[in-house]
C-alpha positions as CSV (number, residue, x, y, z in Angstrom):
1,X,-19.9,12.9,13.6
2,X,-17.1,12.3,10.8
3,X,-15.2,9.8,10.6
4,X,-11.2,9.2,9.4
5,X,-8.7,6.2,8.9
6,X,-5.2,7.1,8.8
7,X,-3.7,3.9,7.3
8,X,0.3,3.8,7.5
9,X,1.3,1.1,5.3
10,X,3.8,-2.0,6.8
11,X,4.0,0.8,9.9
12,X,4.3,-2.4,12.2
13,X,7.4,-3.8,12.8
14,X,9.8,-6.9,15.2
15,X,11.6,-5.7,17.8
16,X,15.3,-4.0,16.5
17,X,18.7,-4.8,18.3
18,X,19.9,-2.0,16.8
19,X,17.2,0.2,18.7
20,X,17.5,-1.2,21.9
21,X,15.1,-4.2,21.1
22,X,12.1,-1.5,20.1
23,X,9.9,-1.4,17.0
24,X,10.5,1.9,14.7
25,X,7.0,2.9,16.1
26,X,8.1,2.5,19.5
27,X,11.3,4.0,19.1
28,X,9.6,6.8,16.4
29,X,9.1,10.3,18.2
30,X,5.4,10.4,17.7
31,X,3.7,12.9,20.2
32,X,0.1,13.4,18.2
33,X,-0.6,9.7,18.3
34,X,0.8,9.2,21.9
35,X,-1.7,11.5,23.0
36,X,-4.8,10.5,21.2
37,X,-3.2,7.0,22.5
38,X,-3.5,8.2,26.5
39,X,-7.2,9.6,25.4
40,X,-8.6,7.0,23.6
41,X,-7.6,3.5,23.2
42,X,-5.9,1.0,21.4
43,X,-5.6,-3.0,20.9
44,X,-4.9,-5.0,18.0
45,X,-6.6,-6.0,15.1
46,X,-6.1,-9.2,12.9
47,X,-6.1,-7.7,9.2
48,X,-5.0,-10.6,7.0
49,X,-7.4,-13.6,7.2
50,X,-6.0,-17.1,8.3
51,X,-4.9,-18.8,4.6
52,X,-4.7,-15.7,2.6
53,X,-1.3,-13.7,1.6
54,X,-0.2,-11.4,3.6
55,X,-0.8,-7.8,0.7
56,X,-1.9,-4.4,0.6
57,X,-4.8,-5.9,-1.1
58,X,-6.5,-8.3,1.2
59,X,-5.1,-6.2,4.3
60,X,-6.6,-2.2,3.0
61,X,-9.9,-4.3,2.2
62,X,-10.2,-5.8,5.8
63,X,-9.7,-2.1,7.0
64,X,-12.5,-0.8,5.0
65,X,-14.6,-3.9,5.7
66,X,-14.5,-5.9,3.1
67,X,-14.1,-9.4,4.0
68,X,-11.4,-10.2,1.8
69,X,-12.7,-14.2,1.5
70,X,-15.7,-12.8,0.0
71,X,-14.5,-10.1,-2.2
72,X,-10.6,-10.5,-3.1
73,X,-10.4,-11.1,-6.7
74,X,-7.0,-10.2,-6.9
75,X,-4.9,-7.0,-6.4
76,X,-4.3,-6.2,-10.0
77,X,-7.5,-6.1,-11.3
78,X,-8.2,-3.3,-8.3
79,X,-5.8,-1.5,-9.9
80,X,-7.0,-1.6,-13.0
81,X,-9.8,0.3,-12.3
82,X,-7.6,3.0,-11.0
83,X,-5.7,3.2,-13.9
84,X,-9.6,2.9,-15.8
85,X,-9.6,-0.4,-17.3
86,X,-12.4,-1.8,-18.3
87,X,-11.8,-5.0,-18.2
88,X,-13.7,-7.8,-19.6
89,X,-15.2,-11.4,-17.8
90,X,-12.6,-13.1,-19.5
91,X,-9.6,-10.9,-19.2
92,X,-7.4,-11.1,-16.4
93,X,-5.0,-8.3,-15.1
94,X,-1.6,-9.2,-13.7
95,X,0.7,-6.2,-11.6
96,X,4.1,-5.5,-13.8
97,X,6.7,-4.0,-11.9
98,X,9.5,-2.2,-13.5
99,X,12.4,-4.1,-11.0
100,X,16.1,-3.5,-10.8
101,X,18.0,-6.5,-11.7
102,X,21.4,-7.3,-10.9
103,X,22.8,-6.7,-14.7
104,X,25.6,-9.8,-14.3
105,X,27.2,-11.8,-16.6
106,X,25.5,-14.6,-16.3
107,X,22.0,-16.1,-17.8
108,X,19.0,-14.4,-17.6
109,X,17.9,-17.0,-14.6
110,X,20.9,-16.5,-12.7
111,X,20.2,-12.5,-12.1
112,X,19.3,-11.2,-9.0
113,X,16.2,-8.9,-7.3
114,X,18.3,-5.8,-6.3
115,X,15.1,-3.5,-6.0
116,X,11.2,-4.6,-6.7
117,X,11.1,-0.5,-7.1
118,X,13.7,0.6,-9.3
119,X,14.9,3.0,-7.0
120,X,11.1,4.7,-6.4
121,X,11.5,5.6,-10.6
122,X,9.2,8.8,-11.3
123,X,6.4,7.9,-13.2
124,X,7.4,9.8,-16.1
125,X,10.5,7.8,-16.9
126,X,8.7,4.5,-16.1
127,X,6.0,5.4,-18.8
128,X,8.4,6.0,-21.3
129,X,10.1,2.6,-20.5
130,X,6.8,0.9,-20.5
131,X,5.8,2.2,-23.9
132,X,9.1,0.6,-25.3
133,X,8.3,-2.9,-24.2
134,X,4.7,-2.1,-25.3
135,X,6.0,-1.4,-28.7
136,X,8.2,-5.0,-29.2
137,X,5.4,-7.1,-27.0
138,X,2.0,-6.1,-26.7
139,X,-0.4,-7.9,-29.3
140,X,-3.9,-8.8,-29.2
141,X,-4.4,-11.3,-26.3
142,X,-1.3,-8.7,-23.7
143,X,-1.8,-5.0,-23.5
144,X,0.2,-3.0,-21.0
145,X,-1.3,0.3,-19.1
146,X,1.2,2.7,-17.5
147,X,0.4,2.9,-13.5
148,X,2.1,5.2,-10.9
149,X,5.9,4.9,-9.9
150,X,7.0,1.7,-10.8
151,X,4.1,-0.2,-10.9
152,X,2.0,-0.9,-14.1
153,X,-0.3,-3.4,-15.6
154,X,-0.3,-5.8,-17.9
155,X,-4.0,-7.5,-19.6
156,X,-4.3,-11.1,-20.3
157,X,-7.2,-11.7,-22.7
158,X,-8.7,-14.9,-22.0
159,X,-5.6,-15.9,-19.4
160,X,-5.6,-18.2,-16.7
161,X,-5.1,-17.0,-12.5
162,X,-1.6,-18.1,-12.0
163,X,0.8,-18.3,-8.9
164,X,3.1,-15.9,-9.2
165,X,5.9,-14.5,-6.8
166,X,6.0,-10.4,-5.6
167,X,9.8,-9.2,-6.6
168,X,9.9,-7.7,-2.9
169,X,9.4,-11.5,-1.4
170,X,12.8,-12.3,-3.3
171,X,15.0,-9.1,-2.9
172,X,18.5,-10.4,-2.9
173,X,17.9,-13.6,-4.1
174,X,18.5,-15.1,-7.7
175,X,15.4,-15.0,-9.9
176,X,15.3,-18.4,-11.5
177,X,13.6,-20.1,-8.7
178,X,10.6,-17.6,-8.9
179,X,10.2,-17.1,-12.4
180,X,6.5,-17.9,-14.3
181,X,6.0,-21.4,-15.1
182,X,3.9,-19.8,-18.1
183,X,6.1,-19.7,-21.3
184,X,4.7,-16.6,-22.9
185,X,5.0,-14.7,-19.6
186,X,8.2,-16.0,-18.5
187,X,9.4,-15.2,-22.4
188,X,8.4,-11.5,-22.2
189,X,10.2,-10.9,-19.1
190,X,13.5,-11.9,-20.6
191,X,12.7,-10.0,-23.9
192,X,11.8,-6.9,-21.3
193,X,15.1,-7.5,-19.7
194,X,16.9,-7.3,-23.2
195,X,14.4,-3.8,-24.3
196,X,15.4,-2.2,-21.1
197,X,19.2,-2.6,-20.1
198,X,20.5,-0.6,-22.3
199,X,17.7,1.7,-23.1
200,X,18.8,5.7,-22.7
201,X,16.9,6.2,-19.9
202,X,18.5,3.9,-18.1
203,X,21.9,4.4,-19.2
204,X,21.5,7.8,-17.4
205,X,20.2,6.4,-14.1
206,X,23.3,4.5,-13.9
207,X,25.7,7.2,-14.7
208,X,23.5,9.1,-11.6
209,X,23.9,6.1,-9.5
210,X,20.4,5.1,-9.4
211,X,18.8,1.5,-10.1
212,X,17.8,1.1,-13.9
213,X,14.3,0.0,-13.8
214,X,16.1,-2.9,-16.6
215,X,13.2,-5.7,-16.6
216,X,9.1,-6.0,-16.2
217,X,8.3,-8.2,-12.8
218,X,4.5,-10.2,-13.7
219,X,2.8,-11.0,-10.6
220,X,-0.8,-10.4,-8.8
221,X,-3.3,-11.9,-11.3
222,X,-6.9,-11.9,-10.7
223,X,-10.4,-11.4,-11.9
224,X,-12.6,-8.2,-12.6
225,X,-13.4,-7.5,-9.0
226,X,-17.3,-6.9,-7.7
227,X,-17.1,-4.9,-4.8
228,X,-20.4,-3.1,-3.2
229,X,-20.6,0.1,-2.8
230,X,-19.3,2.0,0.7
231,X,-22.3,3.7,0.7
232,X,-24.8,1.3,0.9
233,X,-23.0,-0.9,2.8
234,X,-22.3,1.3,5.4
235,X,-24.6,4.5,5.2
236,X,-21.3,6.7,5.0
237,X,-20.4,8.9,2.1
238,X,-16.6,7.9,1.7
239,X,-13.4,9.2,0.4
240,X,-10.3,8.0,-0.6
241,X,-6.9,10.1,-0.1
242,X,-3.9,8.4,-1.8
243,X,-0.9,8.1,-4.5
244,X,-1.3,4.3,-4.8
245,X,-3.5,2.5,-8.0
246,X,-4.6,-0.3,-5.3
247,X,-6.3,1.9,-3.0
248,X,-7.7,4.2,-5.3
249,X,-8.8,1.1,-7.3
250,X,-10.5,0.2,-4.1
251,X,-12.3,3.2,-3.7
252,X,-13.4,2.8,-7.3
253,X,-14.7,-0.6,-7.3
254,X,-16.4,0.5,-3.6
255,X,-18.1,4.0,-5.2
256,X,-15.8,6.2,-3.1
257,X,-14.6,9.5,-4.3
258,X,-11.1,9.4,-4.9
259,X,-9.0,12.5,-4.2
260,X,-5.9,13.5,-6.3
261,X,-3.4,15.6,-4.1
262,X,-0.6,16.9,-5.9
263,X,3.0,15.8,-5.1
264,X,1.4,12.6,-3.5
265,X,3.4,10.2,-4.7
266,X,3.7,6.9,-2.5
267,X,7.1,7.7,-1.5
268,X,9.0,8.6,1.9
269,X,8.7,12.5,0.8
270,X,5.4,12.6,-0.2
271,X,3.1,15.7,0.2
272,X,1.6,14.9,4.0
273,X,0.4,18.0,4.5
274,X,-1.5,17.7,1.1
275,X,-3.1,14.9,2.1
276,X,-3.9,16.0,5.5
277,X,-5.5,19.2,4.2
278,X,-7.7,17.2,1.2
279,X,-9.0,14.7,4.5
280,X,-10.0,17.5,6.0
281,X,-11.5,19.8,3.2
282,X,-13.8,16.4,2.0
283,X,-15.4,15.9,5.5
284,X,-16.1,19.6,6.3
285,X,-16.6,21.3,3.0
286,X,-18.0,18.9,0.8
287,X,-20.1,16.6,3.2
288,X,-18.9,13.7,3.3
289,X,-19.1,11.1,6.6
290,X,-15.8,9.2,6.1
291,X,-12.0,9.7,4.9
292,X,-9.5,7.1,4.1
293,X,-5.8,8.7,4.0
294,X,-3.3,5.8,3.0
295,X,-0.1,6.0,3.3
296,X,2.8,3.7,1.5
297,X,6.1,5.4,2.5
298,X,6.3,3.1,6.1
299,X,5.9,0.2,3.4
300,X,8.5,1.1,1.2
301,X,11.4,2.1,3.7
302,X,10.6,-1.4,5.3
303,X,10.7,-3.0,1.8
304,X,13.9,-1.0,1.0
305,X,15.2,-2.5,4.5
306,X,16.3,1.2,6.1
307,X,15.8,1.3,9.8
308,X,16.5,5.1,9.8
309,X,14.0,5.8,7.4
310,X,11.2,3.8,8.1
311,X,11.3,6.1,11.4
312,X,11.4,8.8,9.7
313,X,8.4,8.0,7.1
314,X,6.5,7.1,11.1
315,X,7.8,10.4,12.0
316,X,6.4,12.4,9.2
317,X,3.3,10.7,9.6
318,X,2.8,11.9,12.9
319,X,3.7,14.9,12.8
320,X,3.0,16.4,9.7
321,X,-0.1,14.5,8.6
322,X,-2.4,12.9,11.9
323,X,-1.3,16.2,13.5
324,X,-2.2,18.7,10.9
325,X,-5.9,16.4,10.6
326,X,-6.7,16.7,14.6
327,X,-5.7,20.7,14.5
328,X,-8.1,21.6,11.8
329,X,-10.8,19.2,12.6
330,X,-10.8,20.8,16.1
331,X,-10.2,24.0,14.7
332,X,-13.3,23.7,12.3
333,X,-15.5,22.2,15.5
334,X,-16.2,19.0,14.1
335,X,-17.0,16.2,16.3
336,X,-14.7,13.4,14.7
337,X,-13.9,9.7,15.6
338,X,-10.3,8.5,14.2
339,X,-8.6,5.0,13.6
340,X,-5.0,4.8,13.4
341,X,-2.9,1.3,12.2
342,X,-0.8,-0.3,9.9
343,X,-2.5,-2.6,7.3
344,X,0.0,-5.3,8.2
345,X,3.7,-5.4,9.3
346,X,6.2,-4.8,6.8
347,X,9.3,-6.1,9.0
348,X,12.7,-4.9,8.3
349,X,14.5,-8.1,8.9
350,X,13.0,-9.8,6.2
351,X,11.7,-7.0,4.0
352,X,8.7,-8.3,3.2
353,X,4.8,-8.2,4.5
354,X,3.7,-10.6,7.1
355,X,0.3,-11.7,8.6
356,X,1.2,-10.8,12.2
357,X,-2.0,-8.9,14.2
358,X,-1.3,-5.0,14.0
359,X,-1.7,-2.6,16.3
360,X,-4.6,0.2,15.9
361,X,-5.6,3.5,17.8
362,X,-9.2,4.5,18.1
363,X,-10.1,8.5,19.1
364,X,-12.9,9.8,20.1
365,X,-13.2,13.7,20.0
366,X,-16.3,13.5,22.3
367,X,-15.3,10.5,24.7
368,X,-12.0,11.6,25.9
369,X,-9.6,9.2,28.2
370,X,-7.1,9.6,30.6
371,X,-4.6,6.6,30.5
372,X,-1.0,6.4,30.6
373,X,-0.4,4.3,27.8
374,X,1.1,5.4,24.4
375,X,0.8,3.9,20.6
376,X,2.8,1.3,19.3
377,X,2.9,-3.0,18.7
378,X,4.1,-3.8,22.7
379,X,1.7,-1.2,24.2
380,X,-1.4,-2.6,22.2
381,X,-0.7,-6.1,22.5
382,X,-0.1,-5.7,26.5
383,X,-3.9,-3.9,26.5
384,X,-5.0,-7.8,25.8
385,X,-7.6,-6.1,23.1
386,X,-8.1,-8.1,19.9
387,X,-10.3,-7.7,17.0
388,X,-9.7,-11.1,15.5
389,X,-11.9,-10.1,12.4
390,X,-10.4,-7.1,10.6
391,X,-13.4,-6.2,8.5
392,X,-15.1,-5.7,11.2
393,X,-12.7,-2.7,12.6
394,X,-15.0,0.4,10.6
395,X,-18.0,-1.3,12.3
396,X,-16.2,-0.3,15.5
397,X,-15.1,2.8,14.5
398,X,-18.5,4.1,13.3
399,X,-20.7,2.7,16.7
400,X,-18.2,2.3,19.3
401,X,-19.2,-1.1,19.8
402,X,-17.7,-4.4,18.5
């Protein structure tokens, strides 16, 4: 038997006026999950544990059955061993995203979040912004690392855990309220903000009508994470199949081969089929027992607030990625068990994350249903199934039993 999570990240939503009071997964055309939907069955899960913030982090480590009480650290330092930081006992990694600020006429803490993303910059660009704020800022006790997209890292030697706001929690709103209380951070934001406004590459992004990615966002600090490996834990040989530092820092910290598909790149056109074929090729070419395809363009499109989008990202999903998986794992006559869900709901309303339970899908190649129900939040909460520990989902998966 192999197994597969298809993770669609922020896929769950609130009900829409302007669809008729539906969800974009219920109003999304998405015949391959329906289906697997009428033949297997599907409930809700609670991902984000009671007290904790509702990310990507403590949420994709639920899925994979890490209780995040027991071994959240913080989501930078995850990253950082994507990006292969070795970081040290003392040092503490903090997320820096290159943002879009509002560019007015008026004091530094007066701008406003426009875009936590910068307008999805290519990775490219963003490095060769980062490497100018590197050049005025870094010293010995703050080094930056270039990420993916718009989302880098910054190291704090010997630097303290703070509380510190995600740009997408404040899109629209003036900065000054949400700003570090920590001078030297709060001090090399504005001196980013002054390094990047004007550089060249920005310049041009503006004369293309795009969002100049004009200042560095800190936020996300943590400690060197200690995660046990997949393997052990759960007698599975594991994979990971993503364009996002979190998760494949995950799969590093958890001893789980991490899979590089080209033109994967965390964004609404991303290359599904790709990823579809790499989930495939692990489990029935190279032996392994369990894949984990991620995907953050549901996230983003609910972050960026576009109903039409965030459909279309569900869309895609379906039909060019789950789709493609089922085809050639029947195809290759492999018995297969799959889990379908959202790591937590990205709503559009607020454009944010939220700790609301999220639906999931469970398949079974072998046990096969016959139900008239299909896959979305109102379906699975009306089944009256709830997982109310999320780590505790991949047990399910793997034995059938909760």
């Amino acid at each position: 038997m192999k197994y597969i999570v298809v993770l669609g990240d922020g896929m769950a939503d609130r009900p829409i006026d302007a669809l008729g009071g539906k969800t974009p997964l219920e109003y999304a055309e998405t015949p391959t999950m329906d289906r697997l939907a009428a033949e297997g069955e599907i409930g809700m899960v609670h991902t984000i544990p009671d007290g904790m913030k509702p990310g990507s982090d403590t949420a994709n480590l639920s899925v994979l059955g890490y209780d995040p009480k027991r071994y959240y650290s913080g989501r930078s330092p995850l990253e950082a061993l994507s990006i292969g930081v070795d970081m040290k006992p003392t040092d503490i990694a903090l997320r820096c995203n290159l943002v879009t600020l509002s560019e007015e006429n008026v004091p530094f803490e007066e701008q406003t979040v426009i875009d936590h993303s910068s307008g999805e910059i290519e990775t490219k660009e963003a490095a060769e912004l980062l490497e100018a704020v590197r050049k005025e800022l870094e010293n010995e006790s703050y080094r930056f690392y270039a990420g993916t997209s718009y989302r880098h890292l910054l190291i704090w030697e010997n630097g303290s855990v703070l509380d510190l706001i995600q740009p997408h929690d404040v899109l629209g709103q003036k900065i000054g309220l949400n700003l570090p209380q920590d001078k030297i951070l709060l001090d090399m934001m504005k001196k980013s903000y002054d390094i990047l406004r004007n550089h060249p590459i920005n310049t041009e992004r503006k004369k293309a009508g795009k969002n100049s990615a004009n200042c560095c966002w800190f936020w996300g600090a943590g400690t060197r994470p200690a995660l046990s490996s997949f393997e052990e834990k759960t007698k599975k040989k594991g994979a990971m199949v993503s364009a996002v530092d979190l998760l494949k820092g995950i799969a590093v910290g958890s001893s789980m081969k991490v899979i590089t598909v080209e033109g994967a790149n965390g964004a609404l056109n991303t290359n599904y089929e790709g990823k579809a074929d790499a989930a495939v090729d692990v489990l029935t070419k190279q032996g392994y027992d369990f894949v984990y395809v991620h995907v953050e363009a549901p996230d983003e499109m609910g972050h960026q607030g576009s109903i039409e989008k965030k459909i279309k990202a569900i869309e895609y999903l379906d039909q060019r990625l789950i789709s493609r998986i089922v085809q050639r794992m029947e195809q290759a006559g492999e018995a297969f068990r799959l889990a379908v869900l959202p790591d937590h709901p990205t709503p559009i309303c607020i454009r944010t994350h939220t700790a609301e339970n999220v639906p999931y899908l469970l398949y079974d190649s072998t046990n096969r249903k016959k139900r008239k129900q299909e896959y979305n939040e109102r379906a699975a909460e009306a089944s009256g199934r709830l997982i109310r520990e999320g780590h505790r989902l991949i047990d399910y998966l793997f034995t059938g039993q909760e």
